[in-house]
C-alpha positions, 0 to 999 in steps of 0.5 A: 792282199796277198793270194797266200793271205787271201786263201789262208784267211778263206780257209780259217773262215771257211772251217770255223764255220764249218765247226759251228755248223758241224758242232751245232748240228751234231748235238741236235743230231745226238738230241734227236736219235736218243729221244724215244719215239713221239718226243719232241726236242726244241731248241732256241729260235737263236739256235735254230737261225744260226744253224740254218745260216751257217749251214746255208753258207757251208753248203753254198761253199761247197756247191760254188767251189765244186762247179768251177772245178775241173771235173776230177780234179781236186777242188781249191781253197780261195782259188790257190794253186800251191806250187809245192809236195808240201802245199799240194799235200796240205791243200788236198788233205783239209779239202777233203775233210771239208768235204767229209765234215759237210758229207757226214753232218749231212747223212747223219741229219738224213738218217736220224732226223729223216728215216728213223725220227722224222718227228722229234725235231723239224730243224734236223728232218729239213735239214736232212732233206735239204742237204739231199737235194744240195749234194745232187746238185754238188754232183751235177756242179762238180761233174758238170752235167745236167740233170736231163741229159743222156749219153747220147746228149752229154756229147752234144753241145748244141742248145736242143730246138724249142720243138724238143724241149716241148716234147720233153714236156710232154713226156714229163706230163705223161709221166705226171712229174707235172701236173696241174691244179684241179679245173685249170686243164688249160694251163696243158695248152699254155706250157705247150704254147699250143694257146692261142697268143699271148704264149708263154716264152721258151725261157720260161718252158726250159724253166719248167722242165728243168723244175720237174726234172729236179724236183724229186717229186711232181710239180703242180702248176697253178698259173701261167699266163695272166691277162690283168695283174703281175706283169711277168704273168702277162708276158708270159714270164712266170709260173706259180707252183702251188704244192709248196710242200716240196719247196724244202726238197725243190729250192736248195737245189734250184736257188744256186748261182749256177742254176739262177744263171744256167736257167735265166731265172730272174726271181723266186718268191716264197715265204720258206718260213711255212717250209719251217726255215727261220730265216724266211727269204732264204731260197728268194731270188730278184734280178737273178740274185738273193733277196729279202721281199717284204712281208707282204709280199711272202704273205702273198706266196705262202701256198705257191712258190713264183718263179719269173725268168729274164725277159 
């Protein structure tokens, strides 16, 4: 196959789903801002999979494109480098649109479904949330920052030492971005690894961090390290977050390639159906890539969302 086969094909996939997800979401969008308040608009389960899918496949386009580009420069279709005034001209024009097809559709499900009828239809308020949480994330990707840096870090590449990153735990506890659950004030000590052995691995402390640094809203931890039981818990691999509230604000801009392999985690388990997502393994990661757990198993993080980092 030809690179100019292969980026023409990407291309006419990429906007037909971009035309499904626009279409279906816009008409929901339109259902939603003309219903008065305290009515209620519902929509096939069919209709509702197929827009959270190809809604998660355009997001994910976009996200995955912007963080392999050149921070200003203008993104690429199916990685080509046209030669010519004309190729050039035309890549940039249908990748801004792309951009500002997926842009609109999501501040519009903001606006509608989130600050003026969050109660009309789940789909469009998470929707709407959602997509606040991809374009940040789409922001630090292209720009090729962290969430967490300053000016003064953004020059400095060298990895920051543990002592510092346990300073900066502190600081986000004294700030209450991270808490804990009532009765459990000995996880402080564990997330500080100021217990005494077996402590909780400086992988999995970053982890944290970067959580409450994301998370536009406070992270409470209900367990750390676990003497019996899961093994990532007892090697002091995984934490449970247990206002699984936030998970629909969290995870999209947690479970991105980029963030699964910058932050070394190795699983999320959480059962995204009580996040009122149809496809309930959406945001489930397991050796670092996306996966389908059992029932069971979401059954056993519907009030918690697991995060476990490599060994």
């Amino acid at each position: 196959m030809s690179s100019r086969f292969g980026a023409v094909f990407g291309a006419l996939l990429a906007f037909l789903l971009l035309a499904l997800y626009c279409s279906s979401a816009l008409y929901l969008i339109y259902e939603v801002y003309h219903t008065a308040a305290g009515g209620k608009v519902e929509k096939t389960d069919g209709y509702i999979y197929v827009l959270t899918t190809v809604g998660g496949l355009v997001s994910a386009l976009v996200i995955a494109q912007l963080s392999v580009t050149k921070p200003g420069s203008t993104p690429t279709i199916a990685g080509s480098k046209p030669e010519s005034t004309l190729g050039i001209y035309a890549t940039n024009t249908m990748v801004t649109i792309y951009l500002l097809a997926w842009v609109f559709t999501g501040l519009a499900a903001l606006v509608v479904g989130v600050m003026i009828n969050p109660d009309v239809n789940k789909t469009i308020s998470d929707l709407g949330t959602t997509w606040l949480g991809l374009a940040v994330s789409a922001a630090y990707a292209y720009f090729g920052i962290q969430p967490s840096e300053t000016k003064d870090e953004t020059h400095d590449p060298k990895p920051k030492p543990a002592e510092n990153v346990e300073n900066q735990l502190q600081q986000a506890l004294d700030q209450k971005k991270i808490t804990f659950d009532p009765g459990k004030s000995y996880l402080r000590d564990q997330l500080l690894r100021k217990n005494s052995p077996p402590l909780i691995t400086p992988k999995l402390q970053s982890l944290v961090l970067a959580l409450a640094t994301l998370s536009p809203d406070p992270i409470r931890i209900s367990e750390l390290l676990q003497t019996t039981g899961d093994d990532d818990h007892v090697n002091g691999r995984a934490v449970a977050i247990g206002n699984e509230e936030i998970a629909a604000r969290l995870l999209p801009s947690v479970a991105t390639a980029e963030l699964v392999t910058k932050l070394a985690i190795n699983k999320i388990i959480f059962d995204a159906g009580v996040a009122g997502q149809a496809d309930r393994n959406i945001w489930n990661i397991d050796s670092g890539v996306p996966h389908s757990y059992d029932d069971a198993t979401l059954a056993a993080h519907r009030t918690d969302i697991y995060f476990a980092v490599n060994a």
